[in-house]
mmCIF entry with sequence, helices, sheets and N, C-alpha, C, O atoms, coordinates in Angstrom:
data_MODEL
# 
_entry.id   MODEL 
# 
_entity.id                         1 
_entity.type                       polymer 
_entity.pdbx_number_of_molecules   1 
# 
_entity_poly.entity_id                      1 
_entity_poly.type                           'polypeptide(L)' 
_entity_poly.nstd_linkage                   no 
_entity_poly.nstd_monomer                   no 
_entity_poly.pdbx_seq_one_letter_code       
;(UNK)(UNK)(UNK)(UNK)(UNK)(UNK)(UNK)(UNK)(UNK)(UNK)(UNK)(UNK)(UNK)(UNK)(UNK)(UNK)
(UNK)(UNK)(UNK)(UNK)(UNK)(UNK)(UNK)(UNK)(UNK)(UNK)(UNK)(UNK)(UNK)(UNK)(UNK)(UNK)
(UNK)(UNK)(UNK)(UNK)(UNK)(UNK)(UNK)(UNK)(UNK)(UNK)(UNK)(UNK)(UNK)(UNK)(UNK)(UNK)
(UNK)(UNK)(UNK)
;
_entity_poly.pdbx_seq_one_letter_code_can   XXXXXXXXXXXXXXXXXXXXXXXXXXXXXXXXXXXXXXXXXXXXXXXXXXX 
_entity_poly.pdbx_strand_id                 A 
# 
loop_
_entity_poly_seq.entity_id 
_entity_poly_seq.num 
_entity_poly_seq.mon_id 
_entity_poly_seq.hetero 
1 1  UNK n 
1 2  UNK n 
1 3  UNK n 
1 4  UNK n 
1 5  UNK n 
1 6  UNK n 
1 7  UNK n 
1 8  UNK n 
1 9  UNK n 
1 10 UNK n 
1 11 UNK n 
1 12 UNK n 
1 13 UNK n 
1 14 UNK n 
1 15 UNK n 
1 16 UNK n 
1 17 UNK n 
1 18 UNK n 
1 19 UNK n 
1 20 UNK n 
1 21 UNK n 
1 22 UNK n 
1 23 UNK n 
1 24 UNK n 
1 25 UNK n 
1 26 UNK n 
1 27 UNK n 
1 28 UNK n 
1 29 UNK n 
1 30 UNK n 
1 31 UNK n 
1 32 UNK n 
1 33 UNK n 
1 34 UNK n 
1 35 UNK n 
1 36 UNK n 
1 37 UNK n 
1 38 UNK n 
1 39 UNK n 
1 40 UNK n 
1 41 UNK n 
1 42 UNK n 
1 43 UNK n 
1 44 UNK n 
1 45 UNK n 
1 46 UNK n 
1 47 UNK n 
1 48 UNK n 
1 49 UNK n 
1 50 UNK n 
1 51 UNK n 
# 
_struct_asym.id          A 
_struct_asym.entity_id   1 
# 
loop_
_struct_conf.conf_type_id 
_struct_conf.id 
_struct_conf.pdbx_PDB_helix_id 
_struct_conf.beg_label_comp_id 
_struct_conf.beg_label_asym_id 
_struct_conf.beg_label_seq_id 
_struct_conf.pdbx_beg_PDB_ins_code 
_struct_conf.end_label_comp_id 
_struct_conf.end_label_asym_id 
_struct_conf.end_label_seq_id 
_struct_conf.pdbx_end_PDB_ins_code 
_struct_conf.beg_auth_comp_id 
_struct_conf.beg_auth_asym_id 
_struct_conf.beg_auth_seq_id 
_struct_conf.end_auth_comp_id 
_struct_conf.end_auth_asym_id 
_struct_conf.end_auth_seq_id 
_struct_conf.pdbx_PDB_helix_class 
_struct_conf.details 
_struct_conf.pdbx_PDB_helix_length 
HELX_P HELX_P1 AA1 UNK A 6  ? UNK A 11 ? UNK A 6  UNK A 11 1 ? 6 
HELX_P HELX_P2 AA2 UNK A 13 ? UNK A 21 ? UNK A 13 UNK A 21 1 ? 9 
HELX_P HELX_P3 AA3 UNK A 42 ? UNK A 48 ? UNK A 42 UNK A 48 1 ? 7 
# 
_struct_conf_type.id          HELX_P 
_struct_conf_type.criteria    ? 
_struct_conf_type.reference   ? 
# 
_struct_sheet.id               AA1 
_struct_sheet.type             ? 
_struct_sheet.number_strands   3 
_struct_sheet.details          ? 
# 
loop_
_struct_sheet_order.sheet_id 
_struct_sheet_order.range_id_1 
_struct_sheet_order.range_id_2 
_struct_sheet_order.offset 
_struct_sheet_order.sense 
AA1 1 2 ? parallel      
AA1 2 3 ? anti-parallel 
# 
loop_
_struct_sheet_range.sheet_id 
_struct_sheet_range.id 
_struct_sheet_range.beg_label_comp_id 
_struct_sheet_range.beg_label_asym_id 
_struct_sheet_range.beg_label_seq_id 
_struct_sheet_range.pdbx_beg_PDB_ins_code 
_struct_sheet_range.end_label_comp_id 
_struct_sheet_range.end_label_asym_id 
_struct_sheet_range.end_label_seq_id 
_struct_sheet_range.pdbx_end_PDB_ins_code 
_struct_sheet_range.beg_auth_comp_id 
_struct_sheet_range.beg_auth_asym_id 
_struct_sheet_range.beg_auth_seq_id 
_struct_sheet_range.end_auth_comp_id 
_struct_sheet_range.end_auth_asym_id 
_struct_sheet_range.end_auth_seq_id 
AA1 1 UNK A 2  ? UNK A 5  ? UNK A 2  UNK A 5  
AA1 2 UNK A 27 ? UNK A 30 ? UNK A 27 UNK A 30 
AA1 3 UNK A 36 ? UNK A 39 ? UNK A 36 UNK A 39 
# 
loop_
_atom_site.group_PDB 
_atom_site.id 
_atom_site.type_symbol 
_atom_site.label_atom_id 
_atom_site.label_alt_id 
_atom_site.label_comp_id 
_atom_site.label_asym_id 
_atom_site.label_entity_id 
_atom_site.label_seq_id 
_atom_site.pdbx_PDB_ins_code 
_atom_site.Cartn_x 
_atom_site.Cartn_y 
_atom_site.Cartn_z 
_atom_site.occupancy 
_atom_site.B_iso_or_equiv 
_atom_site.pdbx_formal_charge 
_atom_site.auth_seq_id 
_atom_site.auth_comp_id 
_atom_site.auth_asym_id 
_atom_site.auth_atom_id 
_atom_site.pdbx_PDB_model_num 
ATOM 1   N N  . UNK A 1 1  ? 100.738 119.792 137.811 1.00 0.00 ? 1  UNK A N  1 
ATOM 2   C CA . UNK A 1 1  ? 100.346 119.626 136.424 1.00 0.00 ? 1  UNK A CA 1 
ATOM 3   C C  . UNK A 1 1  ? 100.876 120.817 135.637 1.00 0.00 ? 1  UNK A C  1 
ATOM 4   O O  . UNK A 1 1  ? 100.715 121.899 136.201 1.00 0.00 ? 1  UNK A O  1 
ATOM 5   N N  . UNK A 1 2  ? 101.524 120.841 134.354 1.00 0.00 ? 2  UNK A N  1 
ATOM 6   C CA . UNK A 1 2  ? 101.792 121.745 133.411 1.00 0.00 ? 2  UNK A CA 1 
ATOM 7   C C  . UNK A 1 2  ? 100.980 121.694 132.314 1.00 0.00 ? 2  UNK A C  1 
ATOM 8   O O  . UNK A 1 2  ? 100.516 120.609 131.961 1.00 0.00 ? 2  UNK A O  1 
ATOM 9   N N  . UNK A 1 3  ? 100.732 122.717 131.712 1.00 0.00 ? 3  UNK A N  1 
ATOM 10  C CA . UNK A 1 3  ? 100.043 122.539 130.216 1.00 0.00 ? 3  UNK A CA 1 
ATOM 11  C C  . UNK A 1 3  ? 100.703 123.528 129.066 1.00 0.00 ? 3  UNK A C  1 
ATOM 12  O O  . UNK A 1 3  ? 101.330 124.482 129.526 1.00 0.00 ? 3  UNK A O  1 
ATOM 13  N N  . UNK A 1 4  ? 100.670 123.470 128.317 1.00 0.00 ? 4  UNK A N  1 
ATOM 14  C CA . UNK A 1 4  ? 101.370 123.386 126.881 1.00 0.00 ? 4  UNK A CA 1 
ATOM 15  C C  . UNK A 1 4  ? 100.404 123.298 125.497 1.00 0.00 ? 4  UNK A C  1 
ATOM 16  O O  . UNK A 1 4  ? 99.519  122.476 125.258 1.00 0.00 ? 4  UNK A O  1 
ATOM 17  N N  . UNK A 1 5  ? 100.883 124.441 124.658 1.00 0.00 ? 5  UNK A N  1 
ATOM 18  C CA . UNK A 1 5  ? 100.292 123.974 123.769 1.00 0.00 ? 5  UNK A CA 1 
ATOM 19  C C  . UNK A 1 5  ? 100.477 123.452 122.687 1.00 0.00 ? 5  UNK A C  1 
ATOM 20  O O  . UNK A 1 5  ? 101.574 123.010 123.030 1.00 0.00 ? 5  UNK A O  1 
ATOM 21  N N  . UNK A 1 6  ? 100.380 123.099 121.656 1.00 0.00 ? 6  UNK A N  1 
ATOM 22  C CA . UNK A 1 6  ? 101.304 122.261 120.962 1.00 0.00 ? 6  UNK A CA 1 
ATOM 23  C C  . UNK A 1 6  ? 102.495 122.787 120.363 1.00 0.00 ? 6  UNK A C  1 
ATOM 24  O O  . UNK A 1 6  ? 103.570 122.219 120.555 1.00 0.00 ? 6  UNK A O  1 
ATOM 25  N N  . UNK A 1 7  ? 102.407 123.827 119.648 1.00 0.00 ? 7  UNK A N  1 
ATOM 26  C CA . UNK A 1 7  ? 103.764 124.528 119.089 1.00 0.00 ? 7  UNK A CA 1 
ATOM 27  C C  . UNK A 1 7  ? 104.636 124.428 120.372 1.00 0.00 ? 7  UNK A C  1 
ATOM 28  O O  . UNK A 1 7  ? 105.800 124.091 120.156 1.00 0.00 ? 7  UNK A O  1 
ATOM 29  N N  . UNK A 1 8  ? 104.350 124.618 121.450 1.00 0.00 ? 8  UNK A N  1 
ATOM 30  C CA . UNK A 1 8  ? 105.363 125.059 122.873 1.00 0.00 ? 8  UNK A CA 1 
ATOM 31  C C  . UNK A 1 8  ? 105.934 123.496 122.931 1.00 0.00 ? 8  UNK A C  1 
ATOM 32  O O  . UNK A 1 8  ? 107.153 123.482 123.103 1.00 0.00 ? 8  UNK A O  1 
ATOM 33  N N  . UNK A 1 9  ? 105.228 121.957 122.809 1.00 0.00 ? 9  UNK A N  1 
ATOM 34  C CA . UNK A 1 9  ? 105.259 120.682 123.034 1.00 0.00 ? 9  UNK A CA 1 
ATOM 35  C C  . UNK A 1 9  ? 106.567 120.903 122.064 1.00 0.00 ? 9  UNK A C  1 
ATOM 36  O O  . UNK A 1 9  ? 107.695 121.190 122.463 1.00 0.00 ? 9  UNK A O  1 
ATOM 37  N N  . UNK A 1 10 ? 106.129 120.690 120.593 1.00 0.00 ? 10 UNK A N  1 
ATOM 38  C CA . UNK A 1 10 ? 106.766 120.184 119.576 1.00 0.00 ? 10 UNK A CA 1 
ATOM 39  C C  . UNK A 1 10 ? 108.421 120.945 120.085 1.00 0.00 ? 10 UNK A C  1 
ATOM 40  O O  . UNK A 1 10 ? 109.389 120.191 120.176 1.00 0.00 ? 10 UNK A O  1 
ATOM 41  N N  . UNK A 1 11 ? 108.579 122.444 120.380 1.00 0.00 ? 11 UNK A N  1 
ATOM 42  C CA . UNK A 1 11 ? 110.115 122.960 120.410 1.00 0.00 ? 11 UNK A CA 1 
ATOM 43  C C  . UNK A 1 11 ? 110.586 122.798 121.974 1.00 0.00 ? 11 UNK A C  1 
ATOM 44  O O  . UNK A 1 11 ? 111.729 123.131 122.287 1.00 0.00 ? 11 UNK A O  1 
ATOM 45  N N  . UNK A 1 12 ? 109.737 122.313 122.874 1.00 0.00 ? 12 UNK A N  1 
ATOM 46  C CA . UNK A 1 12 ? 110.620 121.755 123.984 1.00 0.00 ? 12 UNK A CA 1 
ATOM 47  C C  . UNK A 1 12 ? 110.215 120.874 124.405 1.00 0.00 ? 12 UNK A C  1 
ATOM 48  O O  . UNK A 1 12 ? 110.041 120.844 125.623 1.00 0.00 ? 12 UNK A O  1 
ATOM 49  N N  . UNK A 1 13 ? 109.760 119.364 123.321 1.00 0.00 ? 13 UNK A N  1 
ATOM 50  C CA . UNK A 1 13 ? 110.034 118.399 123.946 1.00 0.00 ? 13 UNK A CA 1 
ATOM 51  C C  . UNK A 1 13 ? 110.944 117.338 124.872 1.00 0.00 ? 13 UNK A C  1 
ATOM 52  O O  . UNK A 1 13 ? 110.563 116.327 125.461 1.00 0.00 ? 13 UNK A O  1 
ATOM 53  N N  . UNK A 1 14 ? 112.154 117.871 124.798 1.00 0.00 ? 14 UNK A N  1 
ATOM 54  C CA . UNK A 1 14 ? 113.222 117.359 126.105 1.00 0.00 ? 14 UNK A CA 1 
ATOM 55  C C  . UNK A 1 14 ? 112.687 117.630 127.585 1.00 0.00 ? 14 UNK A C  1 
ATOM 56  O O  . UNK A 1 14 ? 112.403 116.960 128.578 1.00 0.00 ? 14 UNK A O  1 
ATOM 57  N N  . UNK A 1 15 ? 112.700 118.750 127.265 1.00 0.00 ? 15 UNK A N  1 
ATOM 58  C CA . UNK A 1 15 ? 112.192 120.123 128.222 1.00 0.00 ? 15 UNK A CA 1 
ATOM 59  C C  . UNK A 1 15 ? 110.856 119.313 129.375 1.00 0.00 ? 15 UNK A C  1 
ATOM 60  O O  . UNK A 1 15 ? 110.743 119.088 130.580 1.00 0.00 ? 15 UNK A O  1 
ATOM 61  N N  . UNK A 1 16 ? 110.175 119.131 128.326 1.00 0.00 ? 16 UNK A N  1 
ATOM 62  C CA . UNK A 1 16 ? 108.853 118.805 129.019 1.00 0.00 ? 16 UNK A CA 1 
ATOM 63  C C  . UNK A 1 16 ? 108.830 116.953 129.535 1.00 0.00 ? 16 UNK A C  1 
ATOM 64  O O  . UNK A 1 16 ? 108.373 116.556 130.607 1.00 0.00 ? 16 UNK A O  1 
ATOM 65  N N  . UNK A 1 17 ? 109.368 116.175 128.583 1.00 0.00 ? 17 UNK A N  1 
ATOM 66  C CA . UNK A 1 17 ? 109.352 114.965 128.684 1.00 0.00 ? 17 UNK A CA 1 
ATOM 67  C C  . UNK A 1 17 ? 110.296 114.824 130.285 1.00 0.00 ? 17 UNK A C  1 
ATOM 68  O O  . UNK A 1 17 ? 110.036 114.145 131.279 1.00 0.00 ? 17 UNK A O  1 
ATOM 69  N N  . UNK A 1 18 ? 111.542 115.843 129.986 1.00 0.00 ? 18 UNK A N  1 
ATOM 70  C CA . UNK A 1 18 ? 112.096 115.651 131.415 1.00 0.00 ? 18 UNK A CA 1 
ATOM 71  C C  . UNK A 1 18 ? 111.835 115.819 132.712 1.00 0.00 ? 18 UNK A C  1 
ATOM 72  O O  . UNK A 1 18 ? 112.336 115.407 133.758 1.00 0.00 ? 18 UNK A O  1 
ATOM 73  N N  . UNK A 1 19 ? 110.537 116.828 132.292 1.00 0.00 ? 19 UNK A N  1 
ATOM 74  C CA . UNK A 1 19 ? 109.754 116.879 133.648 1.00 0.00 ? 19 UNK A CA 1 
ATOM 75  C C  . UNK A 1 19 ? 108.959 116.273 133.922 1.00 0.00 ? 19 UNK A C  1 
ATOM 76  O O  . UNK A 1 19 ? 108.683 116.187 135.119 1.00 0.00 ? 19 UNK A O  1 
ATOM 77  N N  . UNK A 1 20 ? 108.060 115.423 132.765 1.00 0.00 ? 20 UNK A N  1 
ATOM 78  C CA . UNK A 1 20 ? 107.341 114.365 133.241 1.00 0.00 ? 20 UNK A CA 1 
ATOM 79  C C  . UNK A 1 20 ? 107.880 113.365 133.967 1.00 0.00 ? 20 UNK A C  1 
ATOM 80  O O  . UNK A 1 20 ? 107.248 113.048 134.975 1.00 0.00 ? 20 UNK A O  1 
ATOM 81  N N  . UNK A 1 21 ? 108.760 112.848 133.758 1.00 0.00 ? 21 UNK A N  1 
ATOM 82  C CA . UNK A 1 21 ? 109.843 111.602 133.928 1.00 0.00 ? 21 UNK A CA 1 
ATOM 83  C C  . UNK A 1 21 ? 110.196 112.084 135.087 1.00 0.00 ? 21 UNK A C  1 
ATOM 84  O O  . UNK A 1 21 ? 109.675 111.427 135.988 1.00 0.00 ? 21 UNK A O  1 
ATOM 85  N N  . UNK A 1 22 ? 110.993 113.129 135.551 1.00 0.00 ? 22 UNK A N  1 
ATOM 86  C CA . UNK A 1 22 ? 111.892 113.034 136.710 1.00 0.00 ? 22 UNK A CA 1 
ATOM 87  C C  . UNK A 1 22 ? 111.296 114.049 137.756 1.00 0.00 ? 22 UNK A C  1 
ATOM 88  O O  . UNK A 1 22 ? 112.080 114.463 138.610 1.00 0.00 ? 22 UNK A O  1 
ATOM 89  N N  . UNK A 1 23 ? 110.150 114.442 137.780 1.00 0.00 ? 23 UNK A N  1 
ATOM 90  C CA . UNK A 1 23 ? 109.133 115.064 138.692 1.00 0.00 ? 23 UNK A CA 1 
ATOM 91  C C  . UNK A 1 23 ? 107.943 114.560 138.983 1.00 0.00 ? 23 UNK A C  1 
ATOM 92  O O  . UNK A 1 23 ? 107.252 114.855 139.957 1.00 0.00 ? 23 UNK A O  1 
ATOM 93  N N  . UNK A 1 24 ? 107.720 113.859 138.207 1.00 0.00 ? 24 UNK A N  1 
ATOM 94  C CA . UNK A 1 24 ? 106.180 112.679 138.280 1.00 0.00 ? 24 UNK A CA 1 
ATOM 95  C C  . UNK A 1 24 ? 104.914 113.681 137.865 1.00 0.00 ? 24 UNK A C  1 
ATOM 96  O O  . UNK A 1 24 ? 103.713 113.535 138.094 1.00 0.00 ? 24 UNK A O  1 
ATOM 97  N N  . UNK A 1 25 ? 105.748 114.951 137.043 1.00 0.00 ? 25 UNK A N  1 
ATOM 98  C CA . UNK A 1 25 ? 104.400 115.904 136.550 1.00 0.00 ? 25 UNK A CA 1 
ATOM 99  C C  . UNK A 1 25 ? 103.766 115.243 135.623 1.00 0.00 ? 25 UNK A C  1 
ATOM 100 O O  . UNK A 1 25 ? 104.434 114.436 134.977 1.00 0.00 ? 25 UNK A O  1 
ATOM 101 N N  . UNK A 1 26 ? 102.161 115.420 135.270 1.00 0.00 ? 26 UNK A N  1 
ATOM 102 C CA . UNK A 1 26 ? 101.590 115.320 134.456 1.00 0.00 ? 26 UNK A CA 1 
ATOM 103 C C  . UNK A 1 26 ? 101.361 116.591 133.274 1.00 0.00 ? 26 UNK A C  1 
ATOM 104 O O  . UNK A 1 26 ? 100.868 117.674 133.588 1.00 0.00 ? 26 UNK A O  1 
ATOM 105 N N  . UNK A 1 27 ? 101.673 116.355 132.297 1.00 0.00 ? 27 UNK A N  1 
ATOM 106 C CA . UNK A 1 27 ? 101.321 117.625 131.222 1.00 0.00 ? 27 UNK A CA 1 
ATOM 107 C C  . UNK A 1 27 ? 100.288 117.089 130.444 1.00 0.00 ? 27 UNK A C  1 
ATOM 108 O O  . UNK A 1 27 ? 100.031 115.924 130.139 1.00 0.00 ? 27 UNK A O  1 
ATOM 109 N N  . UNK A 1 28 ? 99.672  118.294 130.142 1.00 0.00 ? 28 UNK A N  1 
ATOM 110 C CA . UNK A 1 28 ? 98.225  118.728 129.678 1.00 0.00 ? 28 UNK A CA 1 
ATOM 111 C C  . UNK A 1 28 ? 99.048  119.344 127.983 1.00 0.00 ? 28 UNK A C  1 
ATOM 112 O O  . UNK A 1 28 ? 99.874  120.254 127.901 1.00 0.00 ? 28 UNK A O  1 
ATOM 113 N N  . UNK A 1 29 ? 98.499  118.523 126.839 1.00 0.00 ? 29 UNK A N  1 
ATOM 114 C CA . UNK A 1 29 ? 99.343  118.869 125.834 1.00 0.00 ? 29 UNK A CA 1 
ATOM 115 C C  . UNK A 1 29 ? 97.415  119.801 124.809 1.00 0.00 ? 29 UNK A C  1 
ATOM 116 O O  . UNK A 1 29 ? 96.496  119.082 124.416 1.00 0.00 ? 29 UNK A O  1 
ATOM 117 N N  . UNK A 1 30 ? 97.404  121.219 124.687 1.00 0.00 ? 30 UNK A N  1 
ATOM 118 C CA . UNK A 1 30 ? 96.382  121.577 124.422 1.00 0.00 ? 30 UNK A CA 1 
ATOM 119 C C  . UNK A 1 30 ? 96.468  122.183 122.962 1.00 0.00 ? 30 UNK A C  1 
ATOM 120 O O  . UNK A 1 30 ? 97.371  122.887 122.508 1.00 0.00 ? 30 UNK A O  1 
ATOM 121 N N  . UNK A 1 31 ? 95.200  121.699 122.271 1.00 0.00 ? 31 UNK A N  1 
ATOM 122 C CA . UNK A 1 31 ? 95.334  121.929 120.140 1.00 0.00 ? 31 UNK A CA 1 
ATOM 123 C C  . UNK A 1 31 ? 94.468  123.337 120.530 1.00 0.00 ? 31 UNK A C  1 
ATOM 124 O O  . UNK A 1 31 ? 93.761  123.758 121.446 1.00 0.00 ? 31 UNK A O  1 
ATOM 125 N N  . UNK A 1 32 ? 94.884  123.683 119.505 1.00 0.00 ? 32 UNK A N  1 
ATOM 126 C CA . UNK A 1 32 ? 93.620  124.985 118.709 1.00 0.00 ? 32 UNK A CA 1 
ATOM 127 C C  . UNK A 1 32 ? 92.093  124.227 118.735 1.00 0.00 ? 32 UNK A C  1 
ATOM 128 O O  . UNK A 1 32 ? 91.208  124.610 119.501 1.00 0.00 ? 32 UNK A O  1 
ATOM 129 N N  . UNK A 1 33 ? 91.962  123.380 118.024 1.00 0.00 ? 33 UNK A N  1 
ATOM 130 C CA . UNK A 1 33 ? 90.714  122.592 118.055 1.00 0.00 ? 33 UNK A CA 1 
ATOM 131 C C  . UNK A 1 33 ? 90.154  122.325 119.349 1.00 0.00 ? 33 UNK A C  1 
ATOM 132 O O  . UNK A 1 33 ? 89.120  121.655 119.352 1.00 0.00 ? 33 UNK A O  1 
ATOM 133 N N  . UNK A 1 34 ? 90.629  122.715 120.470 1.00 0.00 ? 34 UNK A N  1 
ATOM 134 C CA . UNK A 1 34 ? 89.600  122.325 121.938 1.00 0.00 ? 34 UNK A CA 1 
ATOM 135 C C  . UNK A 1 34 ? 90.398  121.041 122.777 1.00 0.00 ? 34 UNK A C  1 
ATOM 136 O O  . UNK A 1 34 ? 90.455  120.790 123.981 1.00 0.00 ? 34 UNK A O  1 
ATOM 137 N N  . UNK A 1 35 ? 91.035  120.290 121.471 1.00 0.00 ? 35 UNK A N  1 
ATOM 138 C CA . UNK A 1 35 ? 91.087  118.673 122.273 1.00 0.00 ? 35 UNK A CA 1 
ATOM 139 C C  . UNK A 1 35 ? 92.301  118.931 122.521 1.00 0.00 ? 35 UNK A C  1 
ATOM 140 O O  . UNK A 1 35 ? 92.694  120.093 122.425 1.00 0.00 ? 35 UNK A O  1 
ATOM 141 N N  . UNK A 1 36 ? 93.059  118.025 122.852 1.00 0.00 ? 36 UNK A N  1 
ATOM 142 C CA . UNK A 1 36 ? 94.491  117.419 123.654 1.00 0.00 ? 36 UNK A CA 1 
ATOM 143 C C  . UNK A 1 36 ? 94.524  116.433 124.014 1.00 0.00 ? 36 UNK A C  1 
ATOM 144 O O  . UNK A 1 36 ? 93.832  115.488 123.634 1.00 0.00 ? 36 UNK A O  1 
ATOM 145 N N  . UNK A 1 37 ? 95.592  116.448 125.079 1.00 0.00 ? 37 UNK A N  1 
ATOM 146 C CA . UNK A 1 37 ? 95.864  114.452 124.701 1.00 0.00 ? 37 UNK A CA 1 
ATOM 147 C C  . UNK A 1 37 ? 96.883  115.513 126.399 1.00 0.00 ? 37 UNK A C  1 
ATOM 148 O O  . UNK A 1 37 ? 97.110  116.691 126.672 1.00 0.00 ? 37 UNK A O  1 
ATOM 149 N N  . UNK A 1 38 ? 97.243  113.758 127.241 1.00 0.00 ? 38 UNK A N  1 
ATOM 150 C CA . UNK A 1 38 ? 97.723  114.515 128.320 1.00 0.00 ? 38 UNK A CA 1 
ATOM 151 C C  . UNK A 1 38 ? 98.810  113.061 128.551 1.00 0.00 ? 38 UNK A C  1 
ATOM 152 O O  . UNK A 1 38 ? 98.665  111.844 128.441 1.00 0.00 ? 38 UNK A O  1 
ATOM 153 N N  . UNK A 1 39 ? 99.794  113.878 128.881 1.00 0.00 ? 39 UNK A N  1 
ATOM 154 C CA . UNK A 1 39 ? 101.345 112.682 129.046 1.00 0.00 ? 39 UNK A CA 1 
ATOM 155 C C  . UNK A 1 39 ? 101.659 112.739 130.519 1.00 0.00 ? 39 UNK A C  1 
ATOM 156 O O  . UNK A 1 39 ? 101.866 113.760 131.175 1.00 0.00 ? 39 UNK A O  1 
ATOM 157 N N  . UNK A 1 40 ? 101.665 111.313 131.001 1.00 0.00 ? 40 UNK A N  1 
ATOM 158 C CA . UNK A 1 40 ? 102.333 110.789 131.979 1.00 0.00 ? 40 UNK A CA 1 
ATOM 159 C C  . UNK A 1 40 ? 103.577 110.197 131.953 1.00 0.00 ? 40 UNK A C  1 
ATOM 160 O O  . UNK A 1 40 ? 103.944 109.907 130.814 1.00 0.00 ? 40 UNK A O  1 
ATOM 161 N N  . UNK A 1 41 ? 104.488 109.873 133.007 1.00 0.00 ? 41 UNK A N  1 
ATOM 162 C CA . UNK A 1 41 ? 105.625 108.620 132.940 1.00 0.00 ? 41 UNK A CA 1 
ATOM 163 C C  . UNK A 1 41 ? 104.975 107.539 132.987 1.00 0.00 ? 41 UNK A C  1 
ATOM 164 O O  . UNK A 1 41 ? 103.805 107.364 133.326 1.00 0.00 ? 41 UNK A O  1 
ATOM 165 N N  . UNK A 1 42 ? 105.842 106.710 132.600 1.00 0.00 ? 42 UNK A N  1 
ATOM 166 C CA . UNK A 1 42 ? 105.958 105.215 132.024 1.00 0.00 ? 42 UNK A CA 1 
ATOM 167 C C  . UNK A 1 42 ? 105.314 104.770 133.591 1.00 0.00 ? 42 UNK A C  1 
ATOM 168 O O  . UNK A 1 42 ? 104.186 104.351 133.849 1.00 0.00 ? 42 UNK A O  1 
ATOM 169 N N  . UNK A 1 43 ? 106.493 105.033 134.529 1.00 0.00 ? 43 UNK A N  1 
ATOM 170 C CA . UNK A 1 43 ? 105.901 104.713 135.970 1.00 0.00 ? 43 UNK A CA 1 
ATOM 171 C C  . UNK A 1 43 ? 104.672 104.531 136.065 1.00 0.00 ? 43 UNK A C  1 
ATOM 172 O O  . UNK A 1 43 ? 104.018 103.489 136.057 1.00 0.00 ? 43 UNK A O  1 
ATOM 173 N N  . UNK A 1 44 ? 104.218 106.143 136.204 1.00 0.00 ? 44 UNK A N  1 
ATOM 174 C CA . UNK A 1 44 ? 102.588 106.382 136.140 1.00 0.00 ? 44 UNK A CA 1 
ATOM 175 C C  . UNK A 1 44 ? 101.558 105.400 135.618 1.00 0.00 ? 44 UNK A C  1 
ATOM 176 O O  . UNK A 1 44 ? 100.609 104.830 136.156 1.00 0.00 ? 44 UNK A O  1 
ATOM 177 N N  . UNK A 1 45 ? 102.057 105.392 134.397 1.00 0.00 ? 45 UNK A N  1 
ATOM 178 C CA . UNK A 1 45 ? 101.261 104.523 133.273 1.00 0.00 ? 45 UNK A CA 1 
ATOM 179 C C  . UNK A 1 45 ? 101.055 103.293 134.110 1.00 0.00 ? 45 UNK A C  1 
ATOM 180 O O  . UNK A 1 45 ? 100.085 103.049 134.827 1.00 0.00 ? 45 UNK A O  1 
ATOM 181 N N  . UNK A 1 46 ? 102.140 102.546 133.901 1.00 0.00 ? 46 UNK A N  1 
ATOM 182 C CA . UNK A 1 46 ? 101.922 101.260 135.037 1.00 0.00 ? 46 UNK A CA 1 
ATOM 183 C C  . UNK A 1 46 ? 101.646 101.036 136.189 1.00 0.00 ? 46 UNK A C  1 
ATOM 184 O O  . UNK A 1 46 ? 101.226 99.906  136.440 1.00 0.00 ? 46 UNK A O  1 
ATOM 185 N N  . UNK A 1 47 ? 101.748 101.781 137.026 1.00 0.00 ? 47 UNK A N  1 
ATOM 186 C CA . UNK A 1 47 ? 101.056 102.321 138.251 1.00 0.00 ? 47 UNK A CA 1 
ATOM 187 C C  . UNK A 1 47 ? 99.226  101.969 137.686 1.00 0.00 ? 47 UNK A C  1 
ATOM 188 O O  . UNK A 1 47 ? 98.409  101.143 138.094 1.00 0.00 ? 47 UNK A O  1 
ATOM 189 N N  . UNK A 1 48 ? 99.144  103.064 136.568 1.00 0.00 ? 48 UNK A N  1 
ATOM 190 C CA . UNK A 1 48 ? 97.499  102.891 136.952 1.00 0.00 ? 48 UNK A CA 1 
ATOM 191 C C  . UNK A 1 48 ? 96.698  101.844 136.171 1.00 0.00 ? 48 UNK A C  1 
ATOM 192 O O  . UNK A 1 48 ? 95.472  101.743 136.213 1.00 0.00 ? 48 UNK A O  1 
ATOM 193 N N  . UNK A 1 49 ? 97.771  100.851 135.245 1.00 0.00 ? 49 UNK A N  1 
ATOM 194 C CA . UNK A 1 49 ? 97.193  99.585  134.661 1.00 0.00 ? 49 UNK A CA 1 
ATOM 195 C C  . UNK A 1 49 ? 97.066  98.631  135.656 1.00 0.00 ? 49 UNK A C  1 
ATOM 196 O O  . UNK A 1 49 ? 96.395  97.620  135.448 1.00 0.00 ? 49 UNK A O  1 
ATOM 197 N N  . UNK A 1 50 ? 97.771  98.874  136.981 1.00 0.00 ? 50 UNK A N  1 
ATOM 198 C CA . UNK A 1 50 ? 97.720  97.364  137.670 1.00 0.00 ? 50 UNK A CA 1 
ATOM 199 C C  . UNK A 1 50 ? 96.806  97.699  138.227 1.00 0.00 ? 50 UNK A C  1 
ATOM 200 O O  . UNK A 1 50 ? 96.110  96.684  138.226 1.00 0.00 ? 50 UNK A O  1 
ATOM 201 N N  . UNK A 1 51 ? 96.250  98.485  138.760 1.00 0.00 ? 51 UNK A N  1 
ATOM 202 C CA . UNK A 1 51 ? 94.697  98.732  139.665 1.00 0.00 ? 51 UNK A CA 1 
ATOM 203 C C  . UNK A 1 51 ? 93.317  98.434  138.828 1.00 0.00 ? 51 UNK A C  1 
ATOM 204 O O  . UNK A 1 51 ? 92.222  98.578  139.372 1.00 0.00 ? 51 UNK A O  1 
# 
């Protein structure tokens, strides 16, 4: 798992999207405000809709 916070998201999104995608990492995307939001691959994604 990686985490990130948003300014770091927004200027290396290639960066990060490419590691989600072609490492099967999950990133942890973290606000000033406490909350976040967390990105998987597409794979992933569908992986855990069919169960």
């Amino acid at each position: 798992m990686i985490a990130a916070n948003f300014t770091e998201f927004r200027t290396g999104l290639k960066k990060f999207l490419d590691e989600v995608e072609n490492n099967h990492e999950t990133l942890v995307i973290k606000r000033k405000s406490g909350k976040g939001a967390v990105v998987i691959s597409l794979e992933e994604y569908n992986s855990i809709m069919e169960t």
